[in-house]
Every structure is written in structure tokens, then in C-alpha cells.
C-alpha positions, 0 to 999 in steps of 0.5 A: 777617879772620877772622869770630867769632860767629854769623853767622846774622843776615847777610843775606851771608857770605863765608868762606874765600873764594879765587878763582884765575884760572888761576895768579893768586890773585885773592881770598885768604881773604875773610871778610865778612858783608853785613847784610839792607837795608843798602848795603855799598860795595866800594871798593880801587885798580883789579884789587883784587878787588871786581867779582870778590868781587862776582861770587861773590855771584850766581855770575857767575864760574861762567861764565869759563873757568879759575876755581876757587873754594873758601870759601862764600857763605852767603845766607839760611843757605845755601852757595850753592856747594852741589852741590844749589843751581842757579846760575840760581835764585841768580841770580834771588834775587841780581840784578845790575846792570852798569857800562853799562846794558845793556837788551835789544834790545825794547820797555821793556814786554818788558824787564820782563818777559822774565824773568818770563814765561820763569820763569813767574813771571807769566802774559801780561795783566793780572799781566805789565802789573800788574809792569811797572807796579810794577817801573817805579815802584819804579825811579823811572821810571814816569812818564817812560816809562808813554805808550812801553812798547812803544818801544825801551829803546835809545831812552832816555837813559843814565840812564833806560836804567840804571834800565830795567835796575833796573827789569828786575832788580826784576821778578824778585823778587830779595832782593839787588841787586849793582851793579858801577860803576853810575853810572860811565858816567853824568852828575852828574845822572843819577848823582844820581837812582840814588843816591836810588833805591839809599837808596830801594831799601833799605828792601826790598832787601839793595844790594852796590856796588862803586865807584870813586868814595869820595864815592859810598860814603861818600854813599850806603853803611850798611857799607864794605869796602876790598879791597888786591890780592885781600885784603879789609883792613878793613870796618866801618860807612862812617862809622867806616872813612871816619873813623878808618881802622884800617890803613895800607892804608885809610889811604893810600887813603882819603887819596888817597895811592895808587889 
């Protein structure tokens, strides 16, 4: 799928994207371009390629063994694959959030900001309590945990422990949010409130999410792509793909046939 045009009013693009684990071609020639403060859903039967494509957005894949990587991915009109762009300072601006809330063994307060205060992004006292206040509440969780700061974020439940990790995510100041499967090891309940947290969330973030679960993305997503054994089949806005599916491929995905 190749992209025509000029691609500078992405907020993400993709091109000539492949990716080898060793001898396996994980991504073939992947092309996609992600719009600004949109949700785009990654959806594709289990070892397709989506938590993989997601991973060369933030440069996550950076840290296996044997991965080689060719193509670009442009993020506000830069290859983030540049010999002059520090994988550190892409992974600030593009934040990510993992299948099972994974908080640091600290306090909620420190969790928020160990961060920031690492990169000097805010100094200790009033500016890093201001952000912990602001992060939280962005993540929806605010209310629930403002009178325990200093307890474990172990110590909360599933859910809240996700937005935690959210909330954590925020504190930097990221400009895209990646989540990989977030709600998968959680409850109906809980899974619902991240839902309207990602709706919320972008009004001011750019959300990339890779999920299993179809009515999830078709619930909560401006924008799908399907990915098929390393190749990226069809993309367009959720309504149209989930509707009118232009391949075979999606077709019998979306339909329950295979996956």
C-alpha cells in the first residue's frame, strides 16, 4: 500500500517500513500514515505484526537482539531513524503504555514523577506536586488516589494501576500515546473506563492502539489498519473498514472467519 501525495499533514508516517527478526520478515514494506489527535486501532490475527509496527513508532524494537530495520518513520516531518535523533528523546515524545500495568515498585507520587525529575523537566516541590496533580486528573484518577500519594502503586487495583501507568506516561509531555493491548488484562468495568479515558485523551494526544478485541476499535477508534502475516492489507476510517471492507483478507477477519 503505497502512500500518494503529500504526507506532511501526518502527525505519523510509515514508509517502506521492514523489519527482520534474524531470518524472519516480520514487516513487509509497511506504509501508513496515522492522523494528529486521532485513535488509530492496529487490529490482525495474533504474530501479524501489530505490536511489532507499533514498537518501531517509539523505537522499542531498538532494544532487541538481531532486529534490523529499513524504511522511515516520520514523526512531526522527522525520520526518527536518523543517525542524529537520540532514541531516548523519541521515546519521551512518543509515550507507551503496555498490556499489563506495569507501575514502579514506589510511591504513586514517585511514579509520576521519576521521569520528569530524571529529565529535569520539573524541579522537586511545588512544580513536581502541580504535574502529579494534573497528570493524575488527566488520567482520570485524581480523585480516587489524591489522600495515598505516598502508597505503593502496587497497592491499587488493576484498572486504577493502568491509569497509573497512563498517568505516568502524561507526565512527560508526550505528543503520542502508544498502547499495546491495554485493557486485555482487565475487567468489563475497568476496560470501560480506559475507553472513555482514550476518547478523552484524544483531544490532546495522537492514541496508537493495537488490540484484539474488534469492538473495542470499532467502539473507540477514528482510523483502522489490518495487518495479515507482516503486511499491512487495508487501512481507512474504522467506520468504512468495519463496514465495507475492501479485501478478502479483512473480510474474513472481520467476519470471524479466521483469527
Amino acid at each position: 500500500m503505497k502512500l500518494n501525495g503529500d504526507t506532511s499533514q501526518f502527525k505519523i508516517v510509515a514508509e517502506n517500513l521492514n523489519l527482520h527478526y534474524g531470518d524472519n520478515h516480520a514487516l513487509k514494506a509497511v506504509d501508513l500514515a496515522i492522523n494528529e489527535r486521532e485513535i488509530t486501532a492496529l487490529i490482525g490475527p495474533s504474530g501479524c505484526g501489530k505490536s511489532t509496527f507499533l514498537r518501531c513508532l517509539n523505537r522499542m524494537n531498538d532494544l532487541i537482539d538481531e532486529v534490523q530495520i529499513q524504511g522511515r518513520v516520520i514523526v512531526d516531518g522527522k525520520n526518527i531513524y536518523d543517525k542524529d535523533v537520540d532514541e531516548v528523546a523519541v521515546r519521551k515524545r512518543v509515550g507507551m503504555v503496555f498490556q499489563q500495568p506495569n507501575p514502579f515498585p514506589k510511591s504513586i507520587f514517585e511514579n509520576i514523577t521519576y521521569a520528569p525529575l530524571k529529565h529535569k523537566l520539573v524541579k522537586k516541590g511545588t512544580e513536581a506536586e502541580s504535574l502529579v496533580e494534573s497528570s493524575l486528573k488527566s488520567a482520570g484518577l485524581w480523585s480516587e488516589v489524591k489522600d495515598k500519594l505516598h502508597s505503593p502503586g502496587t497497592s491499587l487495583s488493576g484498572g486504577q494501576q493502568q491509569r497509573l501507568c497512563i498517568a505516568r506516561t502524561i507526565a512527560v509531555k508526550p505528543t503520542v500515546i502508544l498502547m499495546d493491548e491495554p485493557t486485555s488484562a482487565l475487567d468489563p468495568i475497568s476496560t470501560g473506563v480506559i475507553e472513555d479515558l482514550m476518547m478523552q485523551l484524544r483531544e490532546k494526544f495522537t492514541i496508537v492502539i493495537v488490540t484484539h478485541n474488534m469492538q473495542q476499535a470499532a467502539r473507540i477508534s477514528d482510523a483502522t489498519a489490518y495487518f495479515h502475516l507482516g503486511e499491512l492489507v487495508e487501512t481507512g476510517t474504522t467506520e468504512d473498514l468495519f463496514a465495507n471492507p475492501k479485501e478478502k483478507l479483512t473480510q474474513d477477519y472481520i467476519r470471524g472467519r479466521f483469527g
